[in-house]
FITIMAR-861910 format. One line per field, with one value per atom (N, C-alpha, C, CB): residue number from 1; residue in three letters; x, y, z; atom name; chain. Coordinates in Angstrom, 3 decimals, decimal comma. Each point is the difference from the previous one (the first is absolute). Glycine has a CB too. Example, Ala and Ser with C-alpha at 12.3 -4.5 7.8 and 13.67 -1.06 7.14 Angstrom:
2
seq = [1; 1; 1; 1; 2; 2; 2; 2]
type = [ala; ala; ala; ala; ser; ser; ser; ser]
px = [13,190; -0,890; 0,900; -1,892; 1,542; 0,820; -0,770; 1,184]
py = [-5,690; 1,190; 1,200; -1,173; 2,223; 1,190; 1,090; -0,628]
pz = [7,800; 0,000; 0,000; 1,246; -1,966; 0,060; 0,730; -2,145]
atom = [N; CA; C; CB; N; CA; C; CB]
mol = [A; A; A; A; A; A; A; A]
This chain:
93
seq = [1; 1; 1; 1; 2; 2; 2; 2; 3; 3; 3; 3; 4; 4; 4; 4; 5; 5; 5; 5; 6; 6; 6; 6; 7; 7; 7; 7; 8; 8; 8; 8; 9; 9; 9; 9; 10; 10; 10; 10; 11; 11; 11; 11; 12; 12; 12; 12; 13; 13; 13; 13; 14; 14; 14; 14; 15; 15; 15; 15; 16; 16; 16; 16; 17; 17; 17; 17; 18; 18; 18; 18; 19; 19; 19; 19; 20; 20; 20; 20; 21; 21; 21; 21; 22; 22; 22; 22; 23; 23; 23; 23; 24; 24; 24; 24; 25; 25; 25; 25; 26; 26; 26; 26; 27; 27; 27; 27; 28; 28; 28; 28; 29; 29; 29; 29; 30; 30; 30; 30; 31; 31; 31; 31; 32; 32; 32; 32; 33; 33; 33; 33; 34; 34; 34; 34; 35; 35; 35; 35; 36; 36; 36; 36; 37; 37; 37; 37; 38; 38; 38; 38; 39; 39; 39; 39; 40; 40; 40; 40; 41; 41; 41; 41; 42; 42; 42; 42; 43; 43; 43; 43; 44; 44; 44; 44; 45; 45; 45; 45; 46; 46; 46; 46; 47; 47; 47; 47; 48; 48; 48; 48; 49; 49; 49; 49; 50; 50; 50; 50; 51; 51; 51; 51; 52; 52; 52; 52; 53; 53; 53; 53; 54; 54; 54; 54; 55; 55; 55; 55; 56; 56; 56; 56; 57; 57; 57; 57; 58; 58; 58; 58; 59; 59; 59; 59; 60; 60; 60; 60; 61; 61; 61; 61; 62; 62; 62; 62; 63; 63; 63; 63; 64; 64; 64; 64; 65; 65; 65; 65; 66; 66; 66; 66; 67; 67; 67; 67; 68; 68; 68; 68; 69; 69; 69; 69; 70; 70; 70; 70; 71; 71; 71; 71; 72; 72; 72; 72; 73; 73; 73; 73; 74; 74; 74; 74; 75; 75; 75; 75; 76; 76; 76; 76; 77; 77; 77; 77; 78; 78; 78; 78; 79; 79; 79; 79; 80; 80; 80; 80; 81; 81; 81; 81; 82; 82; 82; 82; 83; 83; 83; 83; 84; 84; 84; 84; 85; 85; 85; 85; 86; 86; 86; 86; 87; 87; 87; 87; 88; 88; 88; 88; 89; 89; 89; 89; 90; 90; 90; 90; 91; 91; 91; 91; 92; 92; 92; 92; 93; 93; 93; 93]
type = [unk; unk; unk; unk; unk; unk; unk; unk; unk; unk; unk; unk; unk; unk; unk; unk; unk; unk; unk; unk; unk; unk; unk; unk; unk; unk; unk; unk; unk; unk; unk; unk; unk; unk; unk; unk; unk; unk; unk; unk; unk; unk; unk; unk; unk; unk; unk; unk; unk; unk; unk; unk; unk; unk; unk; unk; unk; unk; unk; unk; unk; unk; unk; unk; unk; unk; unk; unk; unk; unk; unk; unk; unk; unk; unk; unk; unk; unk; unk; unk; unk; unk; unk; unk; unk; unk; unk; unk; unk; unk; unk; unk; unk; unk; unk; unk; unk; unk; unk; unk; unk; unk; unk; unk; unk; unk; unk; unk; unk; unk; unk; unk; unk; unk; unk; unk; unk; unk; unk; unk; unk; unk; unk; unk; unk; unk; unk; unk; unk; unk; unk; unk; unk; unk; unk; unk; unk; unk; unk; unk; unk; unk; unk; unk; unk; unk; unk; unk; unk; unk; unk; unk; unk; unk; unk; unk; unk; unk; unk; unk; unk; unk; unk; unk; unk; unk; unk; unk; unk; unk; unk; unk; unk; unk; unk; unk; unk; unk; unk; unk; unk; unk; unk; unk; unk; unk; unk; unk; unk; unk; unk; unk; unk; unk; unk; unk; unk; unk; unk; unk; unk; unk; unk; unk; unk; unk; unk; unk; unk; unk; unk; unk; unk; unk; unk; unk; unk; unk; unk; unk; unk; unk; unk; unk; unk; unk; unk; unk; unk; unk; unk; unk; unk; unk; unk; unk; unk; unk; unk; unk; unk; unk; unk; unk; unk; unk; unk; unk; unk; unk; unk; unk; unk; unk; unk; unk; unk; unk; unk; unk; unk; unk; unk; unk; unk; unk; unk; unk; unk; unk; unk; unk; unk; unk; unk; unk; unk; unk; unk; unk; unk; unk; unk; unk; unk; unk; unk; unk; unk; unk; unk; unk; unk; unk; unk; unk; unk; unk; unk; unk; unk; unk; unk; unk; unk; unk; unk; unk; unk; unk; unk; unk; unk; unk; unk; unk; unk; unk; unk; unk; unk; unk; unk; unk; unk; unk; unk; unk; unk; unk; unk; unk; unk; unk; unk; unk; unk; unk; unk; unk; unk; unk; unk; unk; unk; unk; unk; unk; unk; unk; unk; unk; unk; unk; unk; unk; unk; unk; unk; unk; unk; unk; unk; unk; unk; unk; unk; unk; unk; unk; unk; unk]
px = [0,822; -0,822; 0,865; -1,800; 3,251; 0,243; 0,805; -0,422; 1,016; 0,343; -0,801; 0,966; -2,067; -1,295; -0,220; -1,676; 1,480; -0,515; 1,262; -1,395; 2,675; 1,327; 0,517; 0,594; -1,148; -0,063; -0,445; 0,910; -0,735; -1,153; 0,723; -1,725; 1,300; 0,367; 1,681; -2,871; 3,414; 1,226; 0,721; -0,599; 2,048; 1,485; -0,409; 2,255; -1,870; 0,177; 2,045; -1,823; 2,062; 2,094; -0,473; 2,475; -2,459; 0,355; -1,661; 2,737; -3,823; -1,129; -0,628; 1,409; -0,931; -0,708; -1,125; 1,835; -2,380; -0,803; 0,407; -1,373; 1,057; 0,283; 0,307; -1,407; 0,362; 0,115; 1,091; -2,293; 2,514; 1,026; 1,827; -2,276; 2,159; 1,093; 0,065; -0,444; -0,272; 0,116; -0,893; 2,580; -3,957; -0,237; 0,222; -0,181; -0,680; 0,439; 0,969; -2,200; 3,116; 0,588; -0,374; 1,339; -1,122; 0,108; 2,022; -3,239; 3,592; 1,257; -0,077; 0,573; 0,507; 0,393; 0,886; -0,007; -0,286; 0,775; 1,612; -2,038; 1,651; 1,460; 0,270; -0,218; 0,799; 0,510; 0,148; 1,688; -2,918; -0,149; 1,343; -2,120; 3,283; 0,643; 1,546; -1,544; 1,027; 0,466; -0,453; 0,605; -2,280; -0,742; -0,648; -0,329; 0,446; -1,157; -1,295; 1,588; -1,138; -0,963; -1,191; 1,719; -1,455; -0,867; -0,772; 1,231; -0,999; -0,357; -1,406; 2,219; -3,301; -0,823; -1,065; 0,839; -0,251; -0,471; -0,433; 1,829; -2,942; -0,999; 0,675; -2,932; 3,673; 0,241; 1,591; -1,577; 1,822; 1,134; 0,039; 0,283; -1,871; -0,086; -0,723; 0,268; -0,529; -0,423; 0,001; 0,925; -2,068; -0,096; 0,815; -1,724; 2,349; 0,773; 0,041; 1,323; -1,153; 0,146; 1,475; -1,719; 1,398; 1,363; 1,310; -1,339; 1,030; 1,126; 0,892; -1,047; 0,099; 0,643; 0,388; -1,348; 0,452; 0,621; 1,358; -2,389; 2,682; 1,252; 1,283; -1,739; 1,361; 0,463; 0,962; -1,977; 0,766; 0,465; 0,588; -1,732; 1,397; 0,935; -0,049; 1,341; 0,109; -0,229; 0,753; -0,797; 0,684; 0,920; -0,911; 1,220; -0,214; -0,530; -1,148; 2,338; -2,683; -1,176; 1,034; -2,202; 3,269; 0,210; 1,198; -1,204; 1,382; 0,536; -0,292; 0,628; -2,165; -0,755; -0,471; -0,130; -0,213; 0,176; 0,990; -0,977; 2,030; 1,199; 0,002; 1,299; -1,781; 0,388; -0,649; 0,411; -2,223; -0,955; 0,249; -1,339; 2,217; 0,670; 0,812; -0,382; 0,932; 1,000; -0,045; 0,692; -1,848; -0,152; -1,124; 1,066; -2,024; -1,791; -0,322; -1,218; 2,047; 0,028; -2,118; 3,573; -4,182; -1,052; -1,244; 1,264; -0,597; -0,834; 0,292; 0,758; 0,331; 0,172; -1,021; 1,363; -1,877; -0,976; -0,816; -0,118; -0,415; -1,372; 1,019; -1,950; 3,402; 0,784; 0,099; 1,046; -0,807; 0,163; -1,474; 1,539; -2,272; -1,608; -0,318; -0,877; 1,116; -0,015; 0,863; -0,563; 1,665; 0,599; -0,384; 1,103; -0,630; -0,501; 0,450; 0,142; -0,508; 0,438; 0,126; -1,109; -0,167; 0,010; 0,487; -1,182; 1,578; 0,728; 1,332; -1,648; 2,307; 1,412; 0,490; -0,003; -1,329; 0,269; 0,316; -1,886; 1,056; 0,052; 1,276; -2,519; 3,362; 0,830; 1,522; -1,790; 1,061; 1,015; -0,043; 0,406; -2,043; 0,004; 0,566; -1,440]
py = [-1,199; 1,199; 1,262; -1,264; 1,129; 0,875; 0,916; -1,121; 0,175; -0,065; 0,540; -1,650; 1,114; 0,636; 1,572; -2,795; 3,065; 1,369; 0,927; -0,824; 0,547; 0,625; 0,144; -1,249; 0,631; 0,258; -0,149; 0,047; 0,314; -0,154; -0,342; 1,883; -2,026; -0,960; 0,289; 0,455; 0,765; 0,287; 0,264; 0,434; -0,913; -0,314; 1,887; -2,947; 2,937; 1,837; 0,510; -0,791; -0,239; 0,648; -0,171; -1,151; -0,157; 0,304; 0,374; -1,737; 1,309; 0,740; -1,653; 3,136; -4,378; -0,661; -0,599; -0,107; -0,757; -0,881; -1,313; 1,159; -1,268; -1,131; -1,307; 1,105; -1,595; -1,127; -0,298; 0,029; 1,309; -0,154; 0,172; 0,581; -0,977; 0,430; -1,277; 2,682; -3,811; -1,070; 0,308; -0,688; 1,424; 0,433; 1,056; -1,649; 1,484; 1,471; -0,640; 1,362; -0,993; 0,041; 0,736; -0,382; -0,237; 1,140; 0,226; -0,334; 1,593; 0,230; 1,209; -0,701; 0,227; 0,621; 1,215; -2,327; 3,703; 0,942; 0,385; -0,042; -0,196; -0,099; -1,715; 2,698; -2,863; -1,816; -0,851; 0,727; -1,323; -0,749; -0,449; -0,565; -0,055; -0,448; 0,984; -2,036; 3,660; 1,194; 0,387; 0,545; -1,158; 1,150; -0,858; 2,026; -3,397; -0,440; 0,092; -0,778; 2,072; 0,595; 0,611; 0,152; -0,092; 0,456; -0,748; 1,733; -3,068; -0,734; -0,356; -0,684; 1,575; -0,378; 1,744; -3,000; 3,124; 1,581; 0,719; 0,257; 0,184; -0,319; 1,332; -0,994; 1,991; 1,011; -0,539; 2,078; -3,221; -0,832; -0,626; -0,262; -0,323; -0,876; 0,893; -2,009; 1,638; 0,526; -1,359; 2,729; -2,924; -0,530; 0,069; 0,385; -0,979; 0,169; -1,422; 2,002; -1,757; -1,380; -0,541; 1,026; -2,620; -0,812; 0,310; -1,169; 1,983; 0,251; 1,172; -1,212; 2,295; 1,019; -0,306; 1,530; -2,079; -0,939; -0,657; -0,558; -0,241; -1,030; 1,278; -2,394; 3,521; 1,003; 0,786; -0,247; 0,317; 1,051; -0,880; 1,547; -2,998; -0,782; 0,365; -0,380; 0,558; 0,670; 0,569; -1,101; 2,528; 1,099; 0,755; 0,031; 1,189; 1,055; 0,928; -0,083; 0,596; 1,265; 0,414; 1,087; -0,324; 0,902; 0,094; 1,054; -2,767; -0,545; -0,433; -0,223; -0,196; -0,222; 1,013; -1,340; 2,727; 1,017; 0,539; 0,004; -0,170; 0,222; -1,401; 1,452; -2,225; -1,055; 0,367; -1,794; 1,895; 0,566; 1,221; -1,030; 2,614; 0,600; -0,229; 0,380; -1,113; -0,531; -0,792; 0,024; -1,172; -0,882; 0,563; -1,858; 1,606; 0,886; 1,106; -2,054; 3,149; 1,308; 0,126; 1,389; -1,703; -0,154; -0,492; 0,555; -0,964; -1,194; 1,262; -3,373; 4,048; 0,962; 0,483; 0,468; 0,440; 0,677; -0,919; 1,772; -2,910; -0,598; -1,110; 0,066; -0,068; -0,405; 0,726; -0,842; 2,215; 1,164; -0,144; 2,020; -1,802; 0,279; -0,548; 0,196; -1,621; -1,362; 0,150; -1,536; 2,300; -0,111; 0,160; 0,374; -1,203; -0,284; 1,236; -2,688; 3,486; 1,391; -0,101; 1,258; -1,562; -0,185; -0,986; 1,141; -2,494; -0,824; 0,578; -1,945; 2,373; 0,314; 1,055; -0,838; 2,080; 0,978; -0,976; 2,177; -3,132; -0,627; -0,858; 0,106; -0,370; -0,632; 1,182; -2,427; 3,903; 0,803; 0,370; 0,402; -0,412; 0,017; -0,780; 0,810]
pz = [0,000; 0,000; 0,000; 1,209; -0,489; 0,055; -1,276; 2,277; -3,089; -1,396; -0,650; 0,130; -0,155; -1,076; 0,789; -0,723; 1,659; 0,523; -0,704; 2,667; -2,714; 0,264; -1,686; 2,823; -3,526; -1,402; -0,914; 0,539; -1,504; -0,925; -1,571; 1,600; -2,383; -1,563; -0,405; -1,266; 1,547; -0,461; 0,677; -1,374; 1,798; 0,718; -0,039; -1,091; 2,210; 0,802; -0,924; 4,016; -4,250; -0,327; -1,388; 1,983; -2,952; -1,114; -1,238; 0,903; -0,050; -0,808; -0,708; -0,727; 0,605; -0,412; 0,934; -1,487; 0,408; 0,672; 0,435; -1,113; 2,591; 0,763; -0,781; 1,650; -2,605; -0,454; -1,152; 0,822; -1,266; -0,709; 0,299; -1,129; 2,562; 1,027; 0,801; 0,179; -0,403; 0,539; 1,674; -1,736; 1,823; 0,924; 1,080; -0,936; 2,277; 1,103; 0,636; 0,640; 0,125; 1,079; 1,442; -1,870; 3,456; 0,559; 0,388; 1,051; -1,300; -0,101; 1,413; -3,130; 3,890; 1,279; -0,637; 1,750; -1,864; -0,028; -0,021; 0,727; 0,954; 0,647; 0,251; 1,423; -1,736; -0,184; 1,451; -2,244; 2,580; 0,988; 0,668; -1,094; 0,136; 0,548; 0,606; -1,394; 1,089; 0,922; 0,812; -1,147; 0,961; 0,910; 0,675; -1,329; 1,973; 0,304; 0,912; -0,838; 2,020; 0,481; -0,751; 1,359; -2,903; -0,542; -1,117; 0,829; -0,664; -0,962; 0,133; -0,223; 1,562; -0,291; -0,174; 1,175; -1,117; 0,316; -1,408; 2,147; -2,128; -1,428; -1,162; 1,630; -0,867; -0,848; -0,800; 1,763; -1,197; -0,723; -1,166; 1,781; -2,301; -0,451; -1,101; 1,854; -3,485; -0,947; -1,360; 1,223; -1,733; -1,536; -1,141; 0,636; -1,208; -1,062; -0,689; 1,102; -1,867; -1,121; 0,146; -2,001; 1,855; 0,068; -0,226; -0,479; -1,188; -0,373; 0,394; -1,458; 1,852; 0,658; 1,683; -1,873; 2,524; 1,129; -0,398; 0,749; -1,209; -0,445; -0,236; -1,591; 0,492; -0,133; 1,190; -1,558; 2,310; 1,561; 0,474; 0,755; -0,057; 1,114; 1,090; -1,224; 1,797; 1,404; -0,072; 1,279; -2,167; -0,024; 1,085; -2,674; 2,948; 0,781; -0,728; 1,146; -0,116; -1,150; -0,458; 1,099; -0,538; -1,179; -1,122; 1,676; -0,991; -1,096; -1,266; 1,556; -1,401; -0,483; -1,092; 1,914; -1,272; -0,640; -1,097; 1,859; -1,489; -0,571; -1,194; 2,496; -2,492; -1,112; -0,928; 1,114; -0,712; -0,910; -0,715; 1,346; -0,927; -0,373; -1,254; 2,094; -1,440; -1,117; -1,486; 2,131; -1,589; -0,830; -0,596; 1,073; -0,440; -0,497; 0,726; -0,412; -0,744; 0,684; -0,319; -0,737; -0,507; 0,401; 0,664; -0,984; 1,806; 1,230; 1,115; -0,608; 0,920; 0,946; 1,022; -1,657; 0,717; 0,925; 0,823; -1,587; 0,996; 0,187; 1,494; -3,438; 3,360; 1,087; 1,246; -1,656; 0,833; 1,206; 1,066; -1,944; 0,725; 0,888; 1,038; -1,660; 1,529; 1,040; 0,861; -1,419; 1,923; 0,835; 1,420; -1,745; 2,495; 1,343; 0,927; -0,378; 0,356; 0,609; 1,392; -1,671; 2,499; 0,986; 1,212; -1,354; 0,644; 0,538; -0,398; 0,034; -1,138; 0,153; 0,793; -1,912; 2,111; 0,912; 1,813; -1,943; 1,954; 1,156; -0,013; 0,236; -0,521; 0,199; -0,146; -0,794; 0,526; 0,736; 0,843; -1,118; 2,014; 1,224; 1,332; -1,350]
atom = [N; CA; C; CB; N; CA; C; CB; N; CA; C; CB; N; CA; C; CB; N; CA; C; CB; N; CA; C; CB; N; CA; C; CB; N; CA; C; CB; N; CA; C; CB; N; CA; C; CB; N; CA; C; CB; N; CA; C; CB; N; CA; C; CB; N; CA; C; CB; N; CA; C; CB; N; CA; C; CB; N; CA; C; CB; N; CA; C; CB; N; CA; C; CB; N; CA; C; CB; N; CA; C; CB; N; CA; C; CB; N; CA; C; CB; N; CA; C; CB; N; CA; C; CB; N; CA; C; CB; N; CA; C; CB; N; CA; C; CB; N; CA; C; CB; N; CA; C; CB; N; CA; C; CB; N; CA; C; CB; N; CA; C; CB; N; CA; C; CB; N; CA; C; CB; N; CA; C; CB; N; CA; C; CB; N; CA; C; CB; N; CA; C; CB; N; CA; C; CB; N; CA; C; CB; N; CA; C; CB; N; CA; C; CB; N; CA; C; CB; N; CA; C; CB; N; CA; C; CB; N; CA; C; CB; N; CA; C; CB; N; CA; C; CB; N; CA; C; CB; N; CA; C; CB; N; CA; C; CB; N; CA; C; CB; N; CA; C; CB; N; CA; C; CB; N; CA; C; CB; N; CA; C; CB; N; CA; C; CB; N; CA; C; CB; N; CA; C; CB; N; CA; C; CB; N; CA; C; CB; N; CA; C; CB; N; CA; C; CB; N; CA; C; CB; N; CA; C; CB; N; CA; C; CB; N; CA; C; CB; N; CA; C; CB; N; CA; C; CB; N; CA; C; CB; N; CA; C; CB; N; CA; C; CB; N; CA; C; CB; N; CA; C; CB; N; CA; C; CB; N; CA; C; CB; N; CA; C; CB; N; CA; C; CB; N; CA; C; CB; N; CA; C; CB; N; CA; C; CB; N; CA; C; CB; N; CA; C; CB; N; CA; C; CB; N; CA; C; CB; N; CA; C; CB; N; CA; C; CB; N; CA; C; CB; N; CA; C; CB; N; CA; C; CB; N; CA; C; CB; N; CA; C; CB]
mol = [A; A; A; A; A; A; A; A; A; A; A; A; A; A; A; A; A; A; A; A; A; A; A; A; A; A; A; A; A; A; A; A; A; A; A; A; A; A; A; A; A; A; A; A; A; A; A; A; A; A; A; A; A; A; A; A; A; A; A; A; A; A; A; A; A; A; A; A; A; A; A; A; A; A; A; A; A; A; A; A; A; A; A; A; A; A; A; A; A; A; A; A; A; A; A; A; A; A; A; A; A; A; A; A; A; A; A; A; A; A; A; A; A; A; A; A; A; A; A; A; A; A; A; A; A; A; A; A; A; A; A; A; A; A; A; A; A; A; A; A; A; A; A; A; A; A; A; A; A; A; A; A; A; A; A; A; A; A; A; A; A; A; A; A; A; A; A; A; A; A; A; A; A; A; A; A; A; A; A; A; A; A; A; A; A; A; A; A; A; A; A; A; A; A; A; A; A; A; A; A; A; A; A; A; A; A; A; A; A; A; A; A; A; A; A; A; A; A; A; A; A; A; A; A; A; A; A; A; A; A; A; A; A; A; A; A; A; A; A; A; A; A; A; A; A; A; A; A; A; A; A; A; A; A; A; A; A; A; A; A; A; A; A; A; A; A; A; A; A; A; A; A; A; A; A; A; A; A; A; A; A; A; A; A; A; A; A; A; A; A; A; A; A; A; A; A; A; A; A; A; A; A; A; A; A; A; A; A; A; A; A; A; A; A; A; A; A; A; A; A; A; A; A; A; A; A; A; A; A; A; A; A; A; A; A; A; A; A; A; A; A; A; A; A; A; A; A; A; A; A; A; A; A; A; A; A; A; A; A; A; A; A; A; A; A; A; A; A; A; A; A; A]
């Protein structure tokens, strides 16, 4: 349920459709296996398709950022947008 509420027909990074991406994913932001206090914590977690999942891994956000930059400077923005603002502000607290 919570998948279906949290997105809808097209991957939020690269703009396709799910089915043509080998399906949704749920993909942890900040990478469970850095963060695991936060691996359950709902502003962590976001929809994305397999392939852009497989893509990210368990890079950092803003490493993550920086690849998409690089590689799909047009995927960018729609990377930036998603950024977890408020958990990364919290972990400078």
């Amino acid at each position: 349920d919570w998948v279906n509420d949290h997105s809808d027909w097209y991957c939020p990074i690269c703009g396709d459709h799910y089915s043509k991406k080998g399906g949704k994913t749920i993909d942890h932001k900040l990478p469970r296996s850095q963060y695991p206090w936060l691996s359950t914590e709902s502003k962590n977690l976001w929809v994305i398709c397999q392939s852009c999942n497989k893509e990210k891994g368990e890079m950092h956000w803003y490493e993550y950022e920086q690849y998409i930059f690089i590689h799909s400077p047009d995927l960018y923005l729609a990377v930036k947008a998603a950024r977890p603002k408020q958990l990364l502000q919290s972990l400078k607290d």
